[in-house]
LUMFI-536153 format. One line per 10 residues: their letters; for each residue x, y, z of C-alpha. Coordinates in pm, whole numbers, padded with zeros to 5 digits. Example, Ala and Ser with C-alpha at 12.3 -4.5 7.8 and 13.67 -1.06 7.14 Angstrom:
<recs>
as = 01230:-00450:00780 | 01367:-00106:00714 $
</recs>
This chain:
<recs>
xxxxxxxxxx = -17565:20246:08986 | -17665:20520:09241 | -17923:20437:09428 | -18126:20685:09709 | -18199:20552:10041 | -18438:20796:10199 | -18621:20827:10529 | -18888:21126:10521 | -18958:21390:10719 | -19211:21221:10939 $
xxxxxxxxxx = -19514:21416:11099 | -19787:21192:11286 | -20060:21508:11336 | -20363:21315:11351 | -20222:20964:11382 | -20286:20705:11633 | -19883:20592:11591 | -19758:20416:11892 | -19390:20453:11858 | -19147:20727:11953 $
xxxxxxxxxx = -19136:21068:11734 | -18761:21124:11796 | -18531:21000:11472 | -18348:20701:11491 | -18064:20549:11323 | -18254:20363:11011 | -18063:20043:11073 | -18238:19873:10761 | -18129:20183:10541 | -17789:20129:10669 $
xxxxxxxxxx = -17765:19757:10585 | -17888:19789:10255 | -17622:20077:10176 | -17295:19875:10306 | -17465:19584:10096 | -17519:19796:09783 | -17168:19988:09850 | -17018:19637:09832 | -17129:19563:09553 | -16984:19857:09352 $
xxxxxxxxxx = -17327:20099:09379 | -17275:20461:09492 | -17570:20429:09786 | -17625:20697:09998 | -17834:20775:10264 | -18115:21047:10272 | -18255:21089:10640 | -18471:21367:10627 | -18595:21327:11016 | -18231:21276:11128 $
xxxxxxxxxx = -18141:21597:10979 | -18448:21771:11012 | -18504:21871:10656 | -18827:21928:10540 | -18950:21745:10145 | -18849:22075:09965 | -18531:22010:10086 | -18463:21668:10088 | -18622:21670:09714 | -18338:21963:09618 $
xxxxxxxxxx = -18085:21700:09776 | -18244:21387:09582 | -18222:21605:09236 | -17895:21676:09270 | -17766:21339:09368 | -17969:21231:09025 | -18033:20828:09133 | -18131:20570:08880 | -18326:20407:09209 | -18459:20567:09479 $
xxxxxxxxxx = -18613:20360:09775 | -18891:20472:10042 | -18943:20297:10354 | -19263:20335:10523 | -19188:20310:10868 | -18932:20592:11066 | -18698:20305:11179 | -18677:19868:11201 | -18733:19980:11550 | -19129:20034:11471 $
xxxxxxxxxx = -19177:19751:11187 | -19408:19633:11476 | -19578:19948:11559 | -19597:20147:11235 | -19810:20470:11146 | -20075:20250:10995 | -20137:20575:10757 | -19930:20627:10465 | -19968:20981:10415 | -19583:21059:10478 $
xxxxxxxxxx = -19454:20791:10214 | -19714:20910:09942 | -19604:21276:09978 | -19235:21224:09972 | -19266:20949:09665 | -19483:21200:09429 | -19196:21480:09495 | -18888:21211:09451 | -19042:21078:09117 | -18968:21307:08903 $
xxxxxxxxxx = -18576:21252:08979 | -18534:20905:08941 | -18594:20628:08721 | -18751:20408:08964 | -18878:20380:09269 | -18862:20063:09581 | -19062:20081:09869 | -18931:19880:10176 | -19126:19882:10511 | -19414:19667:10682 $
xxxxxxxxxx = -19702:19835:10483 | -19552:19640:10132 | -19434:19313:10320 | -19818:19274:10513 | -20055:19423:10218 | -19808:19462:09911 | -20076:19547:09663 | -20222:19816:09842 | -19930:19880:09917 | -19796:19980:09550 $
xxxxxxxxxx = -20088:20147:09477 | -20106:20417:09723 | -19715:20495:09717 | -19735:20459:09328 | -19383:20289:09312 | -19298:20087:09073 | -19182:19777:09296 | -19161:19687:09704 | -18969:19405:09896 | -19181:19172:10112 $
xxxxxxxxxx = -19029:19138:10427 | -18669:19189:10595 | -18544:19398:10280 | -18155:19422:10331 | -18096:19120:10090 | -18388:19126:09770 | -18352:19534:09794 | -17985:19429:09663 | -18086:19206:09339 | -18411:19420:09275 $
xxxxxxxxxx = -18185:19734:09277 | -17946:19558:09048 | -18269:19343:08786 | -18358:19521:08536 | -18754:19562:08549 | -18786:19296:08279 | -18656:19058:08488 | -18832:19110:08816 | -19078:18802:08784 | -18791:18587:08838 $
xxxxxxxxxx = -18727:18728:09156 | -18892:18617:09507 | -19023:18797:09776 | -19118:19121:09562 | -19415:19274:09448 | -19385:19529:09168 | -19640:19689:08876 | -19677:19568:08527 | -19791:19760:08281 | -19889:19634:07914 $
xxxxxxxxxx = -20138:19760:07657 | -20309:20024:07918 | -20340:19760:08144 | -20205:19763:08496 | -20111:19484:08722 | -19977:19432:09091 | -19796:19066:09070 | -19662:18976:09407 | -19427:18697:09384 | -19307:18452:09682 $
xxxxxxxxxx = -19337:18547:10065 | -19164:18765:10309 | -18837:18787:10313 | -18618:18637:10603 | -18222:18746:10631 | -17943:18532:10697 | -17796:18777:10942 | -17441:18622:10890 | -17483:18820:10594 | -17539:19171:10766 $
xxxxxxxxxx = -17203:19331:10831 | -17113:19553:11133 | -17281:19923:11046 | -17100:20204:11032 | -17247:20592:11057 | -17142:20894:10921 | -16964:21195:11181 | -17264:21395:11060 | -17516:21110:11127 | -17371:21044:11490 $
xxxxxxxxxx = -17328:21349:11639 | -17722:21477:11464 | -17887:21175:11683 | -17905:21334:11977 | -18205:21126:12113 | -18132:20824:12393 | -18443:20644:12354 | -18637:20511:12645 | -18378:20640:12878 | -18496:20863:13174 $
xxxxxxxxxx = -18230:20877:13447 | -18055:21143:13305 | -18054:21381:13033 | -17804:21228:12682 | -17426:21326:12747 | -17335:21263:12435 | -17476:21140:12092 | -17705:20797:12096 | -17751:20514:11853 | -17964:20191:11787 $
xxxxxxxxxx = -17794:19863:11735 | -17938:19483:11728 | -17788:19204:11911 | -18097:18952:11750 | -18356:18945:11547 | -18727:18833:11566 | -18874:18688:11852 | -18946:18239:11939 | -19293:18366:12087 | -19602:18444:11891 $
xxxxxxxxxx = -19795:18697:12181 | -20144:18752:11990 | -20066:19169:11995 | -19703:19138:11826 | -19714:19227:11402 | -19416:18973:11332 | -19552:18721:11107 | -19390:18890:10793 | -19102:19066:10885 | -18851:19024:11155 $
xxxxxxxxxx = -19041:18652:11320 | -18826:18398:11307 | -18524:18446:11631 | -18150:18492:11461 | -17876:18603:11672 | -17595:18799:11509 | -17213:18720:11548 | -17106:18880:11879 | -16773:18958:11728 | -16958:19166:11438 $
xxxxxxxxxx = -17211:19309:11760 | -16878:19413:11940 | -16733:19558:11614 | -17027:19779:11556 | -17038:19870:11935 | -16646:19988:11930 | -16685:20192:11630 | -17028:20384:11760 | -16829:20469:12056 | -16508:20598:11907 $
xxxxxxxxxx = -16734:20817:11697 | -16867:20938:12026 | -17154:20781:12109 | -17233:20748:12517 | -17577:20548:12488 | -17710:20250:12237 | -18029:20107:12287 | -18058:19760:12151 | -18364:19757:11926 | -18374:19322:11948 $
xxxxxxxxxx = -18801:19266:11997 | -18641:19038:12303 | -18300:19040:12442 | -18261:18762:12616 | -18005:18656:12871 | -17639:18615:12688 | -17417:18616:12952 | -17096:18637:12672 | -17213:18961:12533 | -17296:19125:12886 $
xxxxxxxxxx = -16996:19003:13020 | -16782:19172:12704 | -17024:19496:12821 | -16898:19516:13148 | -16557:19657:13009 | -16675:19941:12755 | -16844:20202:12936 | -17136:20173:12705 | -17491:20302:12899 | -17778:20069:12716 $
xxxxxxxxxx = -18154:20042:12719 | -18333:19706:12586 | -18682:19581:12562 | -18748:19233:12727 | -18944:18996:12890 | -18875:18932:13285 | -18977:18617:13303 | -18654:18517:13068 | -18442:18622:13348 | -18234:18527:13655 $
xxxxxxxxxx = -18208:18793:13948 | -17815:18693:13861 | -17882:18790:13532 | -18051:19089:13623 | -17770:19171:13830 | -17468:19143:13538 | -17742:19332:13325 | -17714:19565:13558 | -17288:19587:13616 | -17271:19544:13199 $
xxxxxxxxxx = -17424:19926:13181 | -17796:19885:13102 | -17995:20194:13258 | -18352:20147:13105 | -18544:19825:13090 | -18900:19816:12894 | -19081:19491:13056 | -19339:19322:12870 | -19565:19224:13111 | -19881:19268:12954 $
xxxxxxxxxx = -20127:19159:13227 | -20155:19098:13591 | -20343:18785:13592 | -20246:18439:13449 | -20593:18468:13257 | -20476:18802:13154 | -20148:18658:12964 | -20298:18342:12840 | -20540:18555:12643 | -20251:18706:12482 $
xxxxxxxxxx = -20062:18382:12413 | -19799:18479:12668 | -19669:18140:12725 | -19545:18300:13061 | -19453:18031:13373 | -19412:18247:13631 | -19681:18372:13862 | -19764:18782:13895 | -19537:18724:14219 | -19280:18613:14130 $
xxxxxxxxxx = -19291:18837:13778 | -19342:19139:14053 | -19034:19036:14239 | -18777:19023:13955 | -18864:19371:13849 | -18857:19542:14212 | -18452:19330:14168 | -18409:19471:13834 | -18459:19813:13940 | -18242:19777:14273 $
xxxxxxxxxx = -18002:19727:13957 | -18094:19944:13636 | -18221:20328:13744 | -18506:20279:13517 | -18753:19964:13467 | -19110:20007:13333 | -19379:19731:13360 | -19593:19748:13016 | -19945:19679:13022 | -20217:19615:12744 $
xxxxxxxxxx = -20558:19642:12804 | -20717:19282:12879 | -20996:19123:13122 | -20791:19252:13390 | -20974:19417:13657 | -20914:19842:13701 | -20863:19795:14036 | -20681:19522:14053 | -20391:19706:13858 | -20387:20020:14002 $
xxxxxxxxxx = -20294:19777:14326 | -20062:19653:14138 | -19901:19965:13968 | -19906:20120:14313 | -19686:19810:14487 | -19448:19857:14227 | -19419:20205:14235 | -19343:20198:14571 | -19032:20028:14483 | -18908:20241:14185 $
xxxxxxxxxx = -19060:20048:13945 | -19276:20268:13669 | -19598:20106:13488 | -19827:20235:13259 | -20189:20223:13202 | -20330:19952:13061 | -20307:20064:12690 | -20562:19929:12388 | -20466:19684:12184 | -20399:19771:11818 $
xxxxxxxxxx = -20453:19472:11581 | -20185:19533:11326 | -20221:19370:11000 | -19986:19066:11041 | -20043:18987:11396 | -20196:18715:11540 | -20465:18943:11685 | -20540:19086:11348 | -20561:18675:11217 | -20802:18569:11485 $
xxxxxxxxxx = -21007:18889:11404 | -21041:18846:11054 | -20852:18563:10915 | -20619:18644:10602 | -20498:18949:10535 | -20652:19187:10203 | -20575:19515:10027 | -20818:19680:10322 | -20676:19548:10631 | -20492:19864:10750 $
xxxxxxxxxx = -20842:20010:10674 | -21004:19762:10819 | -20747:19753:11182 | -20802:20126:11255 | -21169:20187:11221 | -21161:19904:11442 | -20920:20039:11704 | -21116:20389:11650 | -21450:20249:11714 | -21371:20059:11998 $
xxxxxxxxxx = -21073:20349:12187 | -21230:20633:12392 | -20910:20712:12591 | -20555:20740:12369 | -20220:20705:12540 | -20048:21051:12607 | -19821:20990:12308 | -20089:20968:12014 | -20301:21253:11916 | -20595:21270:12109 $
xxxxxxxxxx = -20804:21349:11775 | -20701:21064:11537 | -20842:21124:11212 | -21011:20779:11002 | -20717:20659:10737 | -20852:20734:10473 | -20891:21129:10608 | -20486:21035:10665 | -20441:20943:10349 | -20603:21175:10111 $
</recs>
């Protein structure tokens, strides 16, 4: 069977998306084709940001490729699963001009595994996988539509007599990843990812890449939309981590930033670091680490941490379900080591009870050691956070709706990333 894997061309004009606008390797895009190509399907891979092609064109490719299943995701990357455009403007566009050339069409992303039937109805596809989709994307690729109610973690349209229905069947989908091989890119896909993302002691040498160490995350910080996708912590084989490492470099890649929602301390895999030459940037929370660790974090090659610190007060990070032990002190002290160890460490910060003051103290005392820290920046409630559960309670076709008339109504200042004129989602959408 051939079967289309395609990232869009991504544009965020009027969107109050959180994550980075560079392309990134679509690590779930990449899964899902070595598991397909395993199984005897011709997958391949259409990543219209990576290679900067605009619909016209990446429908033109699509045509001529002629798939019996094309899939959509609705997020640029698994690195923002957590912080997606909440709009779905991009998907809808690129599904109505892919239609016409394929039998069916499977939406993967966070929008189908947190509000599935909304979900199907604005892409108009004919089925979605709920949750971590490397796995079901396989046997819903290979059911024949007949079949699909025996299937779990799906949702998909039935249509009989004029009528239309949206069954969703099972919950989110969670991957054994002993079952995830070690990725491998194309020449052309390496050397077009120029981006090294979140690094800024230097400009990129040389091509950059994503990888993941783990997956999902043992805390449940109120902010964080993991409770269908990517939740429960897995670790991956460091022999199949190292495998995937080796073969990025020899294909000339010089940075790899580890897209895990927490790396945590593994002295194994940063000691097998220390030998490769591999620069790194990782997102993680200080309080998980040793100034030793810091230190081998350091000699294994990391250049740009991205601390989650949240708040300055105790108050502050119990609010947010931190479950942090360590006082603002001593939290302030491990990153002024970190950064006598890694050129780049940044301090996050999310707008809480904290007082204005108080942190601009704060951010000033660590900038005085190297130490970067932004704003305190509003909280989004994504639909399948805690936040958006305490708000609310259980999630509907509307929440996405509901979450950013919310986060409009209650923002006056954006961060310098979003566009400073968002437009309502359903202004987005239409």
């Amino acid at each position: 069977m051939k079967v289309a894997l395609v990232n869009p061309p991504w544009s965020f004009d009027g969107s109050i998306y959180f994550g980075c606008r560079e392309p990134h390797l679509p690590l779930e895009l990449g899964y899902s084709r070595a598991l397909l190509a395993a199984r005897g399907h011709d997958a391949r891979l259409f990543d219209a940001q990576l290679a900067a092609t605009d619909l016209a064109t990446l429908t033109r490719e699509v045509e001529e490729f002629r798939p019996d299943v094309t899939v959509v995701t609705s997020a640029p990357s698994y690195l923002f699963w957590r912080c997606a455009p909440p709009e779905l403007r991009v998907p809808m566009q690129t599904v109505k001009a892919l239609r016409p050339h394929t039998a069916r069409v499977i939406a993967v992303g966070p929008h189908a595994s947190t509000t599935p039937r909304a979900a199907l109805k604005k892409l108009d596809v004919d089925a979605a996988v709920l949750g971590e989709c490397e796995r079901v994307l396989v046997d819903l690729v290979e059911a024949d539509p007949a079949d699909y109610a025996h299937l779990d973690s799906i949702a998909y349209v039935e249509r009989s007599s004029g009528d239309t229905e949206y069954v969703v069947r099972g919950a989110p989908a969670s991957v054994d990843m002993s079952e995830l091989p070690a990725l491998r890119w194309t020449g052309a896909e390496v050397s077009r990812h120029h981006h090294h993302h979140h690094r800024f002691d230097r400009p990129p040498s040389g091509p950059g890449a994503e990888l993941e160490v783990s997956r999902g995350c043992p805390y449940s910080c109120t902010f964080c939309a993991k409770e269908n996708f990517r939740n429960r912590y897995r670790k991956r084989s460091l022999d199949v981590v190292l495998d995937e490492l080796d073969g990025l470099l020899a294909s000339g890649v010089r940075y790899v930033y580890f897209i895990d929602e927490i790396f945590l301390p593994d002295r194994a895999l940063l000691e097998a670091l220390v030998g490769r030459g591999i620069e790194f940037g990782v997102q993680l929370r200080i309080d998980n680490w040793s100034k030793e660790m810091l230190s081998l974090l350091g000699s294994a090659g990391c250049v740009s941490i991205e601390a989650g610190v949240e708040s300055i007060t105790p108050e502050g990070r119990k609010l947010l379900n931190k479950r942090c032990k360590l006082s603002t002190d001593e939290l302030t002290e491990l990153l002024i080591h970190a950064k006598s160890r890694v050129p780049f460490v940044q301090a996050n910060l999310i707008g809480t009870s904290d007082e204005p003051a108080d942190v601009a103290r704060w951010r000033a005392r660590l900038s005085q050691h190297g130490v970067w820290s932004n704003e305190p920046v509003p909280m989004f409630p994504y639909p399948g956070s805690p936040e958006y559960r305490l708000r609310w309670g259980t999630l509907d076709d509307h929440a996405w709706e509901r979450a950013h008339a919310q986060y409009l109504n209650e923002t006056s200042n954006y961060s310098d990333i979003q566009d400073q004129k968002p437009l309502p989602l359903a202004a987005l959408e239409r």
